[in-house]
N, C-alpha and C positions, 0 to 999 in steps of 0.2 A: 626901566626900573621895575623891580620883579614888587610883586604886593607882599608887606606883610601882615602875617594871616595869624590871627590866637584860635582860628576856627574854621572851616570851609567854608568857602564861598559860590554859592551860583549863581553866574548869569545865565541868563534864561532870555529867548523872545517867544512870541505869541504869532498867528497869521491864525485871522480869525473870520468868521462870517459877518463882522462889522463892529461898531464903535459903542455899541450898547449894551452896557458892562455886564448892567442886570438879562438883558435877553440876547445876546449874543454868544456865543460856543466860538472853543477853536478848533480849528481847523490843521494846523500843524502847531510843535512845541518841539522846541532847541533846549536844552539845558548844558552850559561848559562846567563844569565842576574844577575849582582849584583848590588846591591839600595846600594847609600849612606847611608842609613838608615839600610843596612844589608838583608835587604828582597832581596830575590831572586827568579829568575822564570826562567823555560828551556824550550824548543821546540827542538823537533827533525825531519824533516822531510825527506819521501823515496822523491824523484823526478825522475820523467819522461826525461830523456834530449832529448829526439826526434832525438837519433843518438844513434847507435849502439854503445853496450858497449863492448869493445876489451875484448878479455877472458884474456890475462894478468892483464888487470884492473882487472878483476872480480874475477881473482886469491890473488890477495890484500886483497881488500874490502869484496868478498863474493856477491857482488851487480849484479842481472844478467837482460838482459832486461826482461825475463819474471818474474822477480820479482819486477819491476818498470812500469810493461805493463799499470797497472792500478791507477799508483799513479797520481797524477797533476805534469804539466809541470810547471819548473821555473813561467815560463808569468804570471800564475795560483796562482801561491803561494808569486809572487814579491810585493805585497802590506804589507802581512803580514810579510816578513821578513824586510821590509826597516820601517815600525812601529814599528818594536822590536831592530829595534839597531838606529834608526832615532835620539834620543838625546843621543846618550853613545859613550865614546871610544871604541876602539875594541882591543881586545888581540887576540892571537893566538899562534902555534907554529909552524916555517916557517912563519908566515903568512904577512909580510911584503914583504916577493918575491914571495907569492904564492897564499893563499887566500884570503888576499886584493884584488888582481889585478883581477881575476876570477871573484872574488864576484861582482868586479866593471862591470865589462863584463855582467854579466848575469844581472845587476838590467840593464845598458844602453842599453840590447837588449829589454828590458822587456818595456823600455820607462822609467824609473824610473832615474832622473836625481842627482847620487849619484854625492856626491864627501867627500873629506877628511876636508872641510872647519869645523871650530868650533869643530872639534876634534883629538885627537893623537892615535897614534896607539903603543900596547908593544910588541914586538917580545918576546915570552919567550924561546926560540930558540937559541938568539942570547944573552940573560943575558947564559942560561947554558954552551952555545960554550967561552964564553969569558970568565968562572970563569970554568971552567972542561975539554970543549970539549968531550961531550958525545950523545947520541942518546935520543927518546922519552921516551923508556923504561928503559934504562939506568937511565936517569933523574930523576924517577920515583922512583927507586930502591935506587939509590944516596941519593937523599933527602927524601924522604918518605917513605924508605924500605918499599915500596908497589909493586906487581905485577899487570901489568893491564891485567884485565880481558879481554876479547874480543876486544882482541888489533886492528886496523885498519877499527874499527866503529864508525862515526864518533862521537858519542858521549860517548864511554869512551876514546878516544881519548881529545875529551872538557873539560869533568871532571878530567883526569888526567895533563891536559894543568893547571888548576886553583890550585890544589894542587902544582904543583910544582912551582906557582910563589907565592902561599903562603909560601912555604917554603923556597923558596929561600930567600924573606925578614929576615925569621928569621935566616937564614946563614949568610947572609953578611949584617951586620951593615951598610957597605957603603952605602949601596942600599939607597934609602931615598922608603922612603912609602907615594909616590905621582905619578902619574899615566903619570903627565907632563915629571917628570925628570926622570922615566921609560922610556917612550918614546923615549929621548932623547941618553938615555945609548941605546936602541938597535936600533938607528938607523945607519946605516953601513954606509952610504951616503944621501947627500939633492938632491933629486929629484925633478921633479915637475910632473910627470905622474907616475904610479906606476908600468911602466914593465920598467924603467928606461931607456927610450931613448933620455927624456929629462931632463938634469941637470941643477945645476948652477953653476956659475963660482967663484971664489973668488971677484968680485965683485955683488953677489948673481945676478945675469945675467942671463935668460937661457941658454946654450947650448945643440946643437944635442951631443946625446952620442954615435953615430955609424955612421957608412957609411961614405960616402967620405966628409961631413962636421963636422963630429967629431971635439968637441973642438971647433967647430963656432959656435958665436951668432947665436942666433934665428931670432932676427932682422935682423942683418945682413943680413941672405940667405933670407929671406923673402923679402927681399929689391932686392938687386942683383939677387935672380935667384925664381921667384915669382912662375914659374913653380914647383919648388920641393914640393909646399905646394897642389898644386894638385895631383901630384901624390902620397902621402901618403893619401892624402882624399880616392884618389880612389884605392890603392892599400892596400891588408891584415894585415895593423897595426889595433893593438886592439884601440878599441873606444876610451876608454878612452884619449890615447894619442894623437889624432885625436881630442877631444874634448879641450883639452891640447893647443895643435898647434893656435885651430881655437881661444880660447881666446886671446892667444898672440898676432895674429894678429889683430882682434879684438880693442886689446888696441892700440895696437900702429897706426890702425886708427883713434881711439878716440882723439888721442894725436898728430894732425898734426893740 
């Protein structure tokens, strides 16, 4: 079953220098691009992350620094990857706890003022976990009695990411073949930063989703204790969610 599209869509994967959204860099970046129209285009790039790559990463991925010595840093490369997914959704696998949130990191280091406005995102991770509960290869094998080749690079990892959400449409009828109501089915919770420290409440409200104001308005603690919003400014939370903070407040100056 072919996708249908009101928009472009990327999938995209990550091979990174590790699991730490806020201090970890990547190291390569896949992007598949599909047109509404069916046309399609891909890019894959090595990246430089200007921090040593741990040899457990590199036991993974195979990615070593002196195989990156000479590639282009993120910074370098961040114009052309925010052009090639700039009007599309984004798929992925994981990629809703993991390479969203990275990705968003390295384009707001880069200066590049990403956000999720005017698009959705599909986890295809989280359709296979909720109709199987299986792995990437696994997934693979399930729907596509396919082996992936050169597993943990990051672009058969992309191409096998798009095969199995193509197949999965054609497994389950439920599905609808709309990228909105994709969206929708994998997402786990409503955030509003994407390393989920800020949520909403049932009455779409933000809340802190940690530390000692867990479950408090946003408003609220910004009201009451005005200091907490500085030290998250200046203290190791990923950008994004710092950029997150800084709107909220933001409006709710606008709005006095």
């Amino acid at each position: 079953m072919e996708l249908k599209l009101n928009k472009p869509i990327c999938f995209f994967d990550l091979e990174t220098t590790g699991i730490d959204i806020g201090k970890d860099r990547i190291v390569e970046i896949s992007i598949f691009k599909v047109f509404p129209n069916g046309n399609k285009e891909s890019k894959t790039w090595l990246v430089n992350p200007t921090i040593p790559i741990p040899p457990q990463s590199t036991a993974i991925h195979g990615i070593s620094d002196e195989k990156v010595a000479n590639e282009p840093t993120f910074k370098e490369l961040a114009s052309q990857v925010y052009n090639m997914i700039k009007d599309s959704d984004l798929a992925g696998y994981n990629s809703d706890r993991f390479d969203i949130p990275l990705l968003a990191e390295e384009l707001l280091r880069a200066g590049v003022d990403f956000d999720m406005k005017n698009r959705v995102s599909v986890d295809v991770q989280t359709i296979f976990h909720k109709m199987e509960e299986r792995t990437l290869s696994a997934a693979l094998k399930f729907y596509c009695n396919k082996k992936i080749e050169n597993a943990h690079s990051a672009e058969a990892d992309t191409m096998a990411t798009y095969e199995i959400m193509k197949a999965q449409l054609d497994r389950y009828p439920e599905l609808a073949n709309d990228i909105r109501s994709l969206s929708e089915f994998t997402t786990r919770k409503k955030i509003a930063d994407f390393a989920g420290m800020i949520a909403f409440d049932g009455e779409d409200e933000e809340i802190f989703a940690f530390g000692k104001h867990k479950g408090v308005k946003v408003n609220k603690v910004l009201e009451t204790e005005p200091g907490y919003f500085s030290w998250i400014q200046n203290a190791d939370f990923p950008l994004y969610t710092k950029k997150v903070l800084t709107a909220i407040k933001l409006r709710k100056l606008n709005t006095k």
